[in-house]
N, C-alpha and C positions, 0 to 999 in steps of 0.2 A: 622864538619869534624873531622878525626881521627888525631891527632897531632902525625904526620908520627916523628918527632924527636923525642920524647918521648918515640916513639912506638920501633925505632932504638935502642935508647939508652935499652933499655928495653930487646929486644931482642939478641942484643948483647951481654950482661952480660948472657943469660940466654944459649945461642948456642955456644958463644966464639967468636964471629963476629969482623973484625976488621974492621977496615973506607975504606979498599980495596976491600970491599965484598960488600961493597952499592954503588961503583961508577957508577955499573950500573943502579941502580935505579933513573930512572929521574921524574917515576909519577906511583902513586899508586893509589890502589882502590879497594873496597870490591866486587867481582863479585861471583854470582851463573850461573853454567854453565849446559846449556840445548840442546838440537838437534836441527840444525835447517829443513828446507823441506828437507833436504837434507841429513839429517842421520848424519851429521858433530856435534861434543860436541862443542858448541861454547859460548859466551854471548853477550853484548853490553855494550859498556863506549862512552859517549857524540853523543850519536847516531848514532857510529861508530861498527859495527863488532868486537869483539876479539875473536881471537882465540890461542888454546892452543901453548907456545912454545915447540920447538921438546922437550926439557930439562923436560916437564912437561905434557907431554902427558901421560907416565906413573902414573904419580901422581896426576893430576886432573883428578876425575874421576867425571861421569853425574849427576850431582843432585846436586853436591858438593860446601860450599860456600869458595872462600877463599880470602886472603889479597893476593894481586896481583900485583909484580911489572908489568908496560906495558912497552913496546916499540914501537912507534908510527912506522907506514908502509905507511903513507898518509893518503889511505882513510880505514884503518885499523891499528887494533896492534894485536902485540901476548903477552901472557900472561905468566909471572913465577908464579909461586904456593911458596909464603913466608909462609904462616901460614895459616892452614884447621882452619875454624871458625867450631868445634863441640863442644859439649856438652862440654868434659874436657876441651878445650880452653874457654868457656864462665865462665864455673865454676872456674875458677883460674882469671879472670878476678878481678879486684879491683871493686870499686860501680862507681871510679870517670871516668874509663873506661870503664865500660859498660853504663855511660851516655853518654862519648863521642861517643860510636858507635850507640847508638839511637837516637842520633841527627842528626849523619850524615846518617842513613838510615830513617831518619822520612823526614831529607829537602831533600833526594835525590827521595824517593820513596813517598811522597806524597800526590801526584798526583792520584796514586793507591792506597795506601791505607786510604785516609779521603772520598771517595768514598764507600770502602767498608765496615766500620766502620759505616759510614752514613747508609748504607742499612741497614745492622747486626740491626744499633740500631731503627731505623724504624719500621724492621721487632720483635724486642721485644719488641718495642713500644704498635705497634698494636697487637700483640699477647695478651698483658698486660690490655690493652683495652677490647678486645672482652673477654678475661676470666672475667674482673671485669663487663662491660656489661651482659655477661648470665647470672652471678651471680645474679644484681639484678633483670636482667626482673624474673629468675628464683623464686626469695624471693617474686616480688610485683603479679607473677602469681599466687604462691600459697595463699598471703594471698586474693587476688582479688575470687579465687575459694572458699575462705572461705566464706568470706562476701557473692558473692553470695548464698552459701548454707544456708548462716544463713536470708537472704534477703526473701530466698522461703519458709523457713520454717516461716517467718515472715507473708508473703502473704498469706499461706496456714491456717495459724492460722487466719489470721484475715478474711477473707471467711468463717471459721467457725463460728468466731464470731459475723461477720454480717448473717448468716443464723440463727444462735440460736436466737438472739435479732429480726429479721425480725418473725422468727416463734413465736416467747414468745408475739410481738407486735399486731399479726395477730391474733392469739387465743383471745386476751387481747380483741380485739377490737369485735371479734366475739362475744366473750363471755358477754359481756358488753351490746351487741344491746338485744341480749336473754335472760337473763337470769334472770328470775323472785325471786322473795325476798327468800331467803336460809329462811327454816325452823330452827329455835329455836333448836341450837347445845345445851347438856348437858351443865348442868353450870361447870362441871369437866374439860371441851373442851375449855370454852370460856378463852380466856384470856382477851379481852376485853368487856363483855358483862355488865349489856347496856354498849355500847359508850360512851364515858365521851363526854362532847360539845366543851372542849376546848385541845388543844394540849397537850399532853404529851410527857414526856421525855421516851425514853423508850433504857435499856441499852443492846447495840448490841454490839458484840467483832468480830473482823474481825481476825481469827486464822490462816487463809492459804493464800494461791494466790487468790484460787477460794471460800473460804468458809468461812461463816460467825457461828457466835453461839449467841443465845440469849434463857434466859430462856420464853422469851415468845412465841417462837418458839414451840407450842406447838400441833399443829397439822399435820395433817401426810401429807398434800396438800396445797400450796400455789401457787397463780397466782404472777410472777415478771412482771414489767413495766421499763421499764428504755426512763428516758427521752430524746428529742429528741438531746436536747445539750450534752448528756449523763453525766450531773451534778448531777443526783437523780436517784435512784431506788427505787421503790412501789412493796413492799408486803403486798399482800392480801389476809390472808388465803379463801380457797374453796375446797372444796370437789373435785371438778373438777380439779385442778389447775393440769399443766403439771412440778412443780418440785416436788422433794419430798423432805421430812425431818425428819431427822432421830435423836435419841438424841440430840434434840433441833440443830439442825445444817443442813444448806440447802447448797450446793454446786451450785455453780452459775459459767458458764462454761464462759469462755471469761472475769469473773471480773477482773483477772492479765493483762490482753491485754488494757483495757481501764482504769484500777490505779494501778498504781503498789505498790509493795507488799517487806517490807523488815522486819518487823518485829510484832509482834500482837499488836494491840491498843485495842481502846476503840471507834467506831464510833460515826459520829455526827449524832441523828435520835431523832424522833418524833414521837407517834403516833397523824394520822391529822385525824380529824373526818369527815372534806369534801370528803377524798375518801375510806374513813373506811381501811384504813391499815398505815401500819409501813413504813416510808418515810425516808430513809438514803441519806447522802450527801455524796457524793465523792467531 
């Protein structure tokens, strides 16, 4: 509440008021005054009506808030207009009395306003929410559309890979039921000619994703075989053969999809004499 003696004493000093000028004053009270159905500038104090006194009809005017003495009528009072609460009245206001007046209008008014307060911050509650929600479905939508994109290009690659290796297997296997003893290549050609009986070491560098180099790589046609666990590949040079090789280097499409590939080595391989080619280890 506003400490009406304080507020006296205060006012007094400031208008030149003497103690004869607040005898009428039996009860105060901060009102804003509004229409009511009736077209009348009126307000309310304790659930009662007030309305303007004749003294203050000129000077309270509709919208307006002010310090108010009352005069009680029963089931009504009228109102004197002591001090218009605006802007320059709140600005010349001290801190220790503009807390006293937002106490008395936080316990008087309430009711209405921790209601509306309550909405307000609901409603930027929720507003705070759904921005931060689109946000991330937003982030986890795009990276989801990535992953997919990178998923199909994954599928798509390995459809290839298994059609190359189905086709390299099918040739392999064809060619293997048919194919009568190759004719005696130049000895310029052979790299391994005769056969040695026992396994050799044979040095293959694996330079790309897909492509291998070996100086023994020396013909222009090889048949690959890749096994079924896909742990080994089999090169077998042939005249026939469906890869080619070019300066000692054969390209093998799909070897990045099935080992991957980060920098050039040195492969583990044999030449095996049981199936007359070059046998590398993935």
């Amino acid at each position: 509440m506003v400490d009406m003696l304080k507020l006296q004493a205060e006012l007094s000093e400031e208008y030149g008021l003497g103690d004869e000028d607040w005898n009428g004053i039996k009860r105060s009270a901060i009102l804003t005054f509004t229409l009511d159905n009736g077209g009348k500038v009126k307000s309310s104090y304790m659930n009662k009506h007030v309305f303007r006194h004749r003294d203050s009809e000129k000077t309270i005017s509709l919208g307006e808030t002010w310090i108010c003495s009352l005069q009680s009528m029963g089931t009504y009072y009228f109102a004197k207009g002591l001090v218009r609460i605006d802007p320059s009245f709140l600005f010349e206001l001290k801190k220790e009395q503009m807390d006293e007046i937002g106490s008395y209008i936080w316990e008087k008014y309430r009711h209405i306003i921790e209601p509306e307060l309550k909405a307000k911050y609901d409603e930027e509650a929720e507003k705070k929410t759904n921005q931060a929600t689109e946000s991330i479905r937003n982030e986890y939508e795009d990276k989801i559309a990535g992953l997919n994109e990178e998923i199909d290009k994954l599928v798509q690659r390995d459809m290839k890979n298994k059609h190359v290796i189905a086709s390299l297997e099918e040739e392999l296997n064809t060619v293997s039921k048919h194919a009568a003893p190759a004719p005696a290549a130049p000895a310029q050609e052979q790299a391994f000619y005769p056969y040695p009986a026992q396994p050799v070491r044979v040095s293959v560098r694996r330079d790309g994703p897909d492509s291998i180099y070996s100086e023994s790589f020396n013909r222009s046609r090889y048949f690959v075989h890749l096994s079924y666990d896909r742990r080994t590949i089999l090169i077998k040079a042939h005249e026939e053969g469906n890869v080619l090789c070019m300066n000692n280097r054969i390209v093998l499409e799909g070897l990045s999809a099935i080992s991957t590939f980060g920098e050039q080595y040195d492969m583990v391989t044999e030449y095996n004499p049981r199936y007359g080619g070059i046998q590398i280890y993935l």
